[in-house]
C-alpha positions in Angstrom: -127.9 -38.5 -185.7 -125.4 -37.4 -187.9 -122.3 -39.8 -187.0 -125.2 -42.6 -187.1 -124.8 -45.4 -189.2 -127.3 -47.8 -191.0 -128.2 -50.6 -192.4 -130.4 -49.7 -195.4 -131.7 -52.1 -197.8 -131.1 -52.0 -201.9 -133.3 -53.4 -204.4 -131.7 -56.8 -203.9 -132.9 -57.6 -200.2 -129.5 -58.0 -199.2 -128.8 -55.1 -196.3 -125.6 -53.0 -196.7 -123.9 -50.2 -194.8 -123.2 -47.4 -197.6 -120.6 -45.7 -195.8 -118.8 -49.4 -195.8 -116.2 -50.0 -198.7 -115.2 -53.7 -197.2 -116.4 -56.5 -199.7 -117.0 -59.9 -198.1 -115.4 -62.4 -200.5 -116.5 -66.1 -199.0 -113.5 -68.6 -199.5 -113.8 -71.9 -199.4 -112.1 -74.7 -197.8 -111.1 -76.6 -201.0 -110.2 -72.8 -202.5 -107.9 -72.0 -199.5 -106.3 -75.7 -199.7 -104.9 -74.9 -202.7 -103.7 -71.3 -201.9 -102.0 -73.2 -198.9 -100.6 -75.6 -201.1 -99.1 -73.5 -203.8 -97.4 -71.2 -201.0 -95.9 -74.4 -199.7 -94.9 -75.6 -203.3 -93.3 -72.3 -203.5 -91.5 -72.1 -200.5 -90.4 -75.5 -201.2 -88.7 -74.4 -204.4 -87.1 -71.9 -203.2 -85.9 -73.7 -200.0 -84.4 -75.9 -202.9 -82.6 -73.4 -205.1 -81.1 -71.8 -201.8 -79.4 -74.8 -200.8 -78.0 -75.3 -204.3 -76.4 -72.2 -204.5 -75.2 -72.6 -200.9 -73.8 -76.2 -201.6 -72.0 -74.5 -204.5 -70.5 -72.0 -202.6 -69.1 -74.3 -199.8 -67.6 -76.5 -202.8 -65.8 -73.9 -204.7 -64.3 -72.5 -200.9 -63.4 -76.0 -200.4 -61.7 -76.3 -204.1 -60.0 -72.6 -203.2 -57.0 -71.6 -201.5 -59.4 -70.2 -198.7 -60.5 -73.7 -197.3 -58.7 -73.0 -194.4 -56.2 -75.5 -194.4 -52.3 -74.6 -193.6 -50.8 -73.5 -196.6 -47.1 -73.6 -196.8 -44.6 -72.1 -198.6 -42.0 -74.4 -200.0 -38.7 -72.4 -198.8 -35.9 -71.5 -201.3 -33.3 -73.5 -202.0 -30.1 -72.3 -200.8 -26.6 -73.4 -202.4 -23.7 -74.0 -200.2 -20.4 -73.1 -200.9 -18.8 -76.0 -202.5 -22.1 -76.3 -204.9 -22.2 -72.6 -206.1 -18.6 -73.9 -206.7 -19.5 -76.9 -208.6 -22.2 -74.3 -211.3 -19.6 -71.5 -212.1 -16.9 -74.3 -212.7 -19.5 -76.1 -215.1 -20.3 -72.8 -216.7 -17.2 -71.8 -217.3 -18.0 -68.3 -217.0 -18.5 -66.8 -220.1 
């Protein structure tokens, strides 16, 4: 009898287990709508500010250097003979 349990009544009417510390809250439909709602009003939002930040990141890669596409060097001009000539003879060598 000891590990029993029950369902006494208080003053109230209403029968309650003392040992229970669970409190029924009731909900209703229209009460949960609107929980449903704002979680999806939420979500949405941040859904939104996610793909901001995402389409800015994709732009500034695509304005960068790391787009992807080949980058090439232009290559050094070299002088030839007759026009390293053509400078030191205009310079006159000071």
């Amino acid at each position: 009898m000891e590990n029993e349990q029950t369902n006494k009544t208080n003053d109230t009417g209403d029968k309650s287990n003392p040992d229970s510390k669970e409190i029924v809250k009731e909900v209703s439909i229209v009460d949960e709508a609107r929980a449903i709602r704002d979680e999806i009003v939420k979500a949405k939002e941040d859904l939104k500010k996610e793909n901001d930040r995402k389409e800015k990141l994709q732009t500034d890669e695509l304005l960068s250097s790391s787009a992807g596409a080949r980058v090439e060097t232009t290559p050094a001009k070299v002088d030839t003979n007759a026009d390293y000539a053509k400078k030191v003879m205009a310079n006159d060598l000071e």
